[in-house]
C-alpha positions in Angstrom: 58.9 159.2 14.5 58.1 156.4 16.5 60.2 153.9 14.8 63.4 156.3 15.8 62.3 156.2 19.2 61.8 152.5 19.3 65.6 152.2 17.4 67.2 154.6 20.4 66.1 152.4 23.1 67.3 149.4 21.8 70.8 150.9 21.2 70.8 151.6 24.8 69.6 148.7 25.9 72.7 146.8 24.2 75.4 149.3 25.2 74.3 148.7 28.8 74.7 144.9 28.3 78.6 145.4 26.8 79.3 147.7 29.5 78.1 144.3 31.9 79.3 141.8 29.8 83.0 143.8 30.0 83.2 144.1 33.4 82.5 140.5 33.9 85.7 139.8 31.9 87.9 141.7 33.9 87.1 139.9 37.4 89.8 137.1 38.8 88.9 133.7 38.7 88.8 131.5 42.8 91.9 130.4 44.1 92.2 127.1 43.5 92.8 124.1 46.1 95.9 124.5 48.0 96.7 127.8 47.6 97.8 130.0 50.2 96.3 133.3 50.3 99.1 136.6 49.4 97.9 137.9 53.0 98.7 135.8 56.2 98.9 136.0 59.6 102.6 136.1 60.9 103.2 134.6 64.1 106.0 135.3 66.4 108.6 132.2 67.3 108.6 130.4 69.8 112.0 129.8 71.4 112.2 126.7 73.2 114.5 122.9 73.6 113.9 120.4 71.4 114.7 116.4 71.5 114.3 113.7 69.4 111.9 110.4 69.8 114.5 107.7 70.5 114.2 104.0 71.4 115.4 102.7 75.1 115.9 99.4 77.2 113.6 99.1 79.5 113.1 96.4 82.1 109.2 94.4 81.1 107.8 94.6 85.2 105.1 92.7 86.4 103.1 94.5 88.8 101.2 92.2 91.2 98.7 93.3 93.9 98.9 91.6 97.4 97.5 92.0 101.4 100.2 93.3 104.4 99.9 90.6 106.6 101.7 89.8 110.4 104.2 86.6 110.1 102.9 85.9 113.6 99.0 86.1 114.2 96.6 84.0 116.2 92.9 83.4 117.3 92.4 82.7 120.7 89.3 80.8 121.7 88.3 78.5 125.1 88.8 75.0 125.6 85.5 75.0 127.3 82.6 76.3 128.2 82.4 79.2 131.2 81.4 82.7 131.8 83.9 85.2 131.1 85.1 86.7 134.5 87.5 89.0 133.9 89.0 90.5 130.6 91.9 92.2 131.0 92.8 93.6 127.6 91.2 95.9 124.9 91.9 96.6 120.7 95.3 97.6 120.8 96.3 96.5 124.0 100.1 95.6 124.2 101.0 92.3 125.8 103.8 89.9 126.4 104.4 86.3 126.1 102.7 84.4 128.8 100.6 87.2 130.1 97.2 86.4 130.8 94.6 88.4 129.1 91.2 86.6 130.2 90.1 84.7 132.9 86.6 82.0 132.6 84.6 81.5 136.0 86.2 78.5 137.3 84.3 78.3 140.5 82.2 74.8 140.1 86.4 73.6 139.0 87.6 74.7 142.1 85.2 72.6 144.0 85.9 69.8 141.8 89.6 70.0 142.8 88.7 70.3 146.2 86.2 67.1 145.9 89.6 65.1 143.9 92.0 65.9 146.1 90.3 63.9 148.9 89.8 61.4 147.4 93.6 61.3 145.8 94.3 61.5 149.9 92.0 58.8 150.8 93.3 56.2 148.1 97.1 57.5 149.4 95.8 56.3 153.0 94.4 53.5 151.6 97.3 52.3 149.8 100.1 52.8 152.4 97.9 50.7 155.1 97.8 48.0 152.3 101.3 48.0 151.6 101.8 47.7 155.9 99.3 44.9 155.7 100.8 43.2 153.1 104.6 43.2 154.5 103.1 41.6 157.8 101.1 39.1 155.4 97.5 40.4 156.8 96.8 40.7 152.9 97.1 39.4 149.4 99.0 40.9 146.5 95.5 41.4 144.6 94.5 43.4 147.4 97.8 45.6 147.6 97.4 45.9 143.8 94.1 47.0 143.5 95.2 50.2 146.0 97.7 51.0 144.1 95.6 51.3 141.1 93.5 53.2 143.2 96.1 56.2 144.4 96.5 55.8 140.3 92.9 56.8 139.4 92.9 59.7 141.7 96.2 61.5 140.8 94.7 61.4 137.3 91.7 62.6 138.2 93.1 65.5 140.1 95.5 66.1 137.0 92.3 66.2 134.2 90.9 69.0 136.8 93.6 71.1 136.9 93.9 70.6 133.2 90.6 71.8 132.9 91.0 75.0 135.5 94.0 75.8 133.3 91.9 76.3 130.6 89.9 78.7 132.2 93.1 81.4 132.3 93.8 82.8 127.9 97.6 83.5 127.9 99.1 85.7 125.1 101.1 82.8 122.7 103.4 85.7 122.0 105.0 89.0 122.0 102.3 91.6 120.0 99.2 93.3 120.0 95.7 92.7 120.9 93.5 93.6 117.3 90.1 92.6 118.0 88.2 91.8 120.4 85.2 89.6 120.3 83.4 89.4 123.8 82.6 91.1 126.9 82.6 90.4 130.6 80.0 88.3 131.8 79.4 86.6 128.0 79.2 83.2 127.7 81.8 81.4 126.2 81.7 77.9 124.1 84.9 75.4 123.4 86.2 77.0 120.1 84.5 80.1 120.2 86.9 82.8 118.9 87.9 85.5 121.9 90.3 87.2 120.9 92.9 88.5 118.0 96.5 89.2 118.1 99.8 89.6 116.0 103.2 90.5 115.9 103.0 94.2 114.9 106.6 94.2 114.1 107.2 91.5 112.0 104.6 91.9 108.3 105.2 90.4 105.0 102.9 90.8 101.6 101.2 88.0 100.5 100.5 88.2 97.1 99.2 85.5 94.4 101.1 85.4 91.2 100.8 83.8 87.9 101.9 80.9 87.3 104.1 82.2 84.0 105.6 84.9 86.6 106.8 82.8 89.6 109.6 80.9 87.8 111.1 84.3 87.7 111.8 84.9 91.3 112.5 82.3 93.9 112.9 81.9 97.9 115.5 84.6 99.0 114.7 87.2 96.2 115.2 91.3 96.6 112.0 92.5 95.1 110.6 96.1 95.6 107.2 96.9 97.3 105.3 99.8 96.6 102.5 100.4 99.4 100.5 103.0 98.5 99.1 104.1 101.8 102.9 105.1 102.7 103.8 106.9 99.4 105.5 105.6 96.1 108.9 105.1 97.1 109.3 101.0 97.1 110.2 98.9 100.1 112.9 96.3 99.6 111.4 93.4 100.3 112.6 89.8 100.7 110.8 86.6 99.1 110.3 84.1 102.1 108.3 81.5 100.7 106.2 80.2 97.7 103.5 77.4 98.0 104.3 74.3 96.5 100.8 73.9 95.6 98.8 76.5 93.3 95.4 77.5 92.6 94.1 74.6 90.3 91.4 77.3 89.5 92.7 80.5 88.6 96.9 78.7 88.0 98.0 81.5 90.5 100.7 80.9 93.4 100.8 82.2 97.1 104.1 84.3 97.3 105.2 85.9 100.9 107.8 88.3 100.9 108.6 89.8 104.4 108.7 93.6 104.7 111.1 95.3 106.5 110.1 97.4 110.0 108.6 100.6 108.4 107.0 103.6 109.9 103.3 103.5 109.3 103.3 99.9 108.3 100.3 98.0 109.3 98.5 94.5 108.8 95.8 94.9 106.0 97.3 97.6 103.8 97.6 96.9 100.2 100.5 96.8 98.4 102.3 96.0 95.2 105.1 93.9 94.0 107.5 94.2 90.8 108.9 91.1 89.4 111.5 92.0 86.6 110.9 89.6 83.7 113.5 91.1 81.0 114.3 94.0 79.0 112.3 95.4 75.9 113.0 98.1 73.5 109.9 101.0 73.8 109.8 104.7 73.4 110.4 106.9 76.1 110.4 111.4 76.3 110.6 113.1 79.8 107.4 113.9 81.5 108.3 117.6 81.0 107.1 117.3 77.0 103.9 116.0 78.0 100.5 117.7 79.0 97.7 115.5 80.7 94.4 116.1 81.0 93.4 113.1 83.0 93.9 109.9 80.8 94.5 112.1 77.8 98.2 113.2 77.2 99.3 115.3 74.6 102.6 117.0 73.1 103.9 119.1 70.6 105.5 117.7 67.4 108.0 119.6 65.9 107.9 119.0 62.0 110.5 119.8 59.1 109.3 122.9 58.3 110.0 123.8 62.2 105.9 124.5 63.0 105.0 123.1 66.2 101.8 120.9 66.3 99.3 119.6 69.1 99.4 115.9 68.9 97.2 113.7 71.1 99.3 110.4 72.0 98.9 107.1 74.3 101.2 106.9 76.9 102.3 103.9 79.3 104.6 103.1 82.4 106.5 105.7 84.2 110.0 105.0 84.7 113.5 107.1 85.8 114.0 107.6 82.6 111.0 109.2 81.1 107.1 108.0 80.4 106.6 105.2 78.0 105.2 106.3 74.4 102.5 103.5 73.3 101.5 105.6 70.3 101.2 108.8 68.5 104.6 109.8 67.7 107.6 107.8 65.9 111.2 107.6 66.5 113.2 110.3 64.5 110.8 112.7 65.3 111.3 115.6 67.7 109.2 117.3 70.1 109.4 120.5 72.6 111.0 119.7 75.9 109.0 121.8 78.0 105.1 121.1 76.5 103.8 124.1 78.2 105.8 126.2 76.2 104.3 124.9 73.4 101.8 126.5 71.0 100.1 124.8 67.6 101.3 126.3 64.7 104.3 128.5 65.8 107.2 128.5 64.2 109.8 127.0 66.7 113.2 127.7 67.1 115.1 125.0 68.6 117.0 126.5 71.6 118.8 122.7 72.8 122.1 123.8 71.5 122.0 126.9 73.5 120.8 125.0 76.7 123.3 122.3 76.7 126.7 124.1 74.7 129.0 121.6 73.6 132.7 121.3 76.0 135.2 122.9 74.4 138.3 120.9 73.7 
């Protein structure tokens, strides 16, 4: 009895491990590498322009940083040593040429003229009653001489003193504009001290140092544009006035000057930059439209064979009329979506440039 018992359980035991083992046989084996699942997610296409990568000429520009400057600009100091009197002027004070803009204490000169000038009128006595002594024989030729030299001695020593009183009165060397101001009333002032600052507000050039691979492609007379960023990104035309025979044995740089035309805004000490053309090159170029930036990163959409759009990350150069420079990332041949904000990674695109731009009928 038991051994029938023992012999049903088993038979169970094996029918249950066929009914596994069969079940097992009918499941699908993984999808293998590369295959696409039977079920995907259909997105809608995107209609939008599309161009292709080309090459372009484009001029190779040097870009070199320089100072605004005033043609005409000057440092006015004393001849010698007074008090400061009167000052007539302040920063920004407009002035003439010839006007006098500070006056030194000239008081202890003034009573040296006065002292001179007698004496110039004594030896001018002196002298004529010599030369009346003389004619009437009363006196030699030495002694008529030695008056003469005299009335010499004085007139020169009246001219030093009013060379030296004219020192005491700064006139403006120019037409201009006072800039800074370096003393006060009542301040003592030494031979050479600097007073005062002034320029020519109206006449500014950009005084830039350039390599010295870059200045034999420019030369005195030049029409070069000036970008100065304080005034916006339109360029100046500027015009080169001179370049320094002598360069920089140190750095094998050369002073360039270009004079700047009158400009609103302009003023001494801006910065500003200067393009010098140096050729053509061939480079890519796509309109800023296909582009997104996100600070220094810039990225677009490439459009591949099997018309899916995909984010690509790319370097990007100089700006120019014709597009932004392409330093890598995409090739020519390839195409791209116009309008990069249109864009989305992995649509299907459907190129809409034939649409935008129909072909003239003949």
């Amino acid at each position: 009895m038991f051994r029938n018992n023992e012999a049903s359980v088993k038979a169970g035991w094996l029918g249950l491990v066929l009914l596994v083992l069969s079940g097992c046989g009918q499941s699908q084996e993984p999808s293998r590498p590369g295959e696409t699942s039977s079920v995907t997610a259909i997105q809608p296409a995107i209609q939008v322009p599309v161009i292709e990568v080309k090459t372009s000429q484009v001029p190779v520009t040097v870009e070199v940083t320089g100072q605004v400057t005033a043609v005409y600009q000057a440092t006015l100091s004393s001849r010698i040593q007074g008090t400061i009197d009167n000052l007539l002027v302040r920063e920004g004070s407009v002035v003439r040429k010839g006007q006098t803009l500070l006056m030194l204490d000239n008081r202890d000169l003034q009573a040296e003229l006065s002292r001179v000038s007698a004496e110039l009128e004594n030896a001018q006595a002196h002298s004529h009653r010599m030369e009346d002594l003389y004619r009437k024989d009363a006196v030699s030729k030495q002694e008529l001489e030695n008056a003469t030299r005299g009335l010499r001695v004085a007139e020169a020593a009246r001219k030093a003193v009013l060379a030296q009183l004219s020192y005491t009165i700064v006139k403006a060397p120019f037409d201009g504009v006072i800039t800074e101001k370096k003393v006060e009333t009542g301040e003592l002032a030494s031979p050479g001290q600097p007073l005062l600052k002034m320029e020519d507000p109206e006449q500014l050039r950009l005084e830039a140092t350039v390599a010295e691979s870059d200045v034999r492609v420019v030369s005195v007379g030049f029409s070069v544009p000036v970008v100065i960023d304080a005034l916006g990104s339109d360029p100046l035309k500027g015009k080169v006035s001179q370049i320094l025979p002598a360069g920089d044995p140190q750095t094998h740089t050369f002073t360039m000057k270009v004079e700047l035309p009158q400009t609103a805004g302009l003023k001494s000490g801006m910065l500003g930059r200067l393009r010098l053309e140096k050729g053509m090159t061939t480079t890519l170029l796509l309109p800023k439209s296909a582009f997104i930036e996100r600070g220094e990163l810039a990225s677009l959409f490439v459009v591949g064979s099997d018309r899916v759009a995909r984010l690509r990350w790319v370097k990007i150069g100089r700006t120019f009329e014709q597009g932004i420079e392409i330093l890598s990332g995409v090739d020519a041949g390839e195409r791209v979506i116009v309008d990069g904000t249109k864009g989305r990674d992995g649509a299907l695109v459907q190129d809409m440039t034939a649409v935008a731009s129909p072909s003239q009928a003949p």
